[in-house]
N, C-alpha and C positions, 0 to 999 in steps of 0.2 A: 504494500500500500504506500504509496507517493504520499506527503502532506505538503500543502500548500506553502510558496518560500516563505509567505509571511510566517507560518509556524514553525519552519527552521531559522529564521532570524531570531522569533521570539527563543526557541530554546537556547542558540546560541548567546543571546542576551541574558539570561537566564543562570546560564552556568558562567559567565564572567562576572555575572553580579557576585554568583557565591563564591565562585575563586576569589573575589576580590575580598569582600566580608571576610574569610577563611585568614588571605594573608593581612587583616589591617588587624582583627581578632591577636594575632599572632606576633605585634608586633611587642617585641623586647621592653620591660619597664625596668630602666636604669636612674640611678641618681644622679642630678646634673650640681657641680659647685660652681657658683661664680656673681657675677655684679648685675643687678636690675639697671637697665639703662635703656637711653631714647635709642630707635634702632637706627635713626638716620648719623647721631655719632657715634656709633659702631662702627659704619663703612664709610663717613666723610671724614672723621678727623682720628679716626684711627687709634681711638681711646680705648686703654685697656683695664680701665674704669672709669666709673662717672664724675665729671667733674665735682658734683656735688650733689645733694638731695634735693636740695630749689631744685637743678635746674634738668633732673631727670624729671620733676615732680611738673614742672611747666613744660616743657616739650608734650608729656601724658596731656596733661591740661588743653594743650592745645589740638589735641589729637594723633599725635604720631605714635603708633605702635611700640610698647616695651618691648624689650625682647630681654634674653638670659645669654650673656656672652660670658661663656664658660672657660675654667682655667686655663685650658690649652688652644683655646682662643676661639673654638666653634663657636657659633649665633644659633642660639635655639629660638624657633619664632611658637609662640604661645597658641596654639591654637584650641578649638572647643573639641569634644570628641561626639558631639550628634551634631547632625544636621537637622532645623537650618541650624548657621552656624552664626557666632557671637563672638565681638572681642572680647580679647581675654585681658586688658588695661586694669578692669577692675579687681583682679587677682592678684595684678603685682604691681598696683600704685602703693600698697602701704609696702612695698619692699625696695620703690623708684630707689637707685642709690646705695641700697646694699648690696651686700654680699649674703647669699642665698645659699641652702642648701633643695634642692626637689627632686621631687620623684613624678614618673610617670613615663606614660608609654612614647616613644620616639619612634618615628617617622621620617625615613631618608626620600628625597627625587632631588634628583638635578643637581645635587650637591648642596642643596636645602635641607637641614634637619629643623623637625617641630616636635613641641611636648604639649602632649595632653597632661597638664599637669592635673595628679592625683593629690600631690601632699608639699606644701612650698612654708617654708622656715628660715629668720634670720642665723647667717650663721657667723660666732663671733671671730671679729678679724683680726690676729695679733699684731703690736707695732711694734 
């Protein structure tokens, strides 16, 4: 019995939806350490912390995306883990500025990693 292409599209649709689920399901929950900061001085001025808590706190303020620039220098960008999806500012405006300890699940493309973050804590910073 033949089925219509629209029903081999739908199935093929179908089982990439659940490969897909399967490997996002599956993705690795590791602990990320490092500085809450604006993500536009992450890659324009090349800061490997934030100048300060103002002024991660007004960059948020103004809009631009926190992200988690991790000790060995990776930028984890905060994203939600349902769709639709939501910034994630308000999880890590009371952290703009520090140093952080989180957990949750990460997600590599294109040489982008994100955290679904599970569990995010200040973590203290010796001088």
């Amino acid at each position: 019995m033949r089925f219509p292409p629209i029903i081999s599209r739908l199935t093929v649709l179908a089982l990439f939806a659940t490969g897909f689920c399967v490997r996002a399901a599956d993705a690795p929950t590791v602990t990320v350490r490092g500085y809450v900061l604006d993500s536009a001085c992450a890659f324009t001025k090349d800061l490997s912390k934030p100048i300060s808590k103002q002024c991660a706190t007004s960059c948020a303020d103004a809009g631009s995306p926190l992200v988690i620039l991790a000790d060995d220098g990776t930028i984890y960008w905060p994203i939600a883990g349902v769709t639709p999806s939501s910034g994630q500012n308000s999880k890590l405006l009371p952290f703009a500025g520090d140093k952080v300890v989180t957990k949750g699940k990460v997600y590599q493309r294109g040489g982008s990693k994100a955290i679904v973050i599970e569990k995010i804590e200040a973590q203290a910073v010796s001088k």
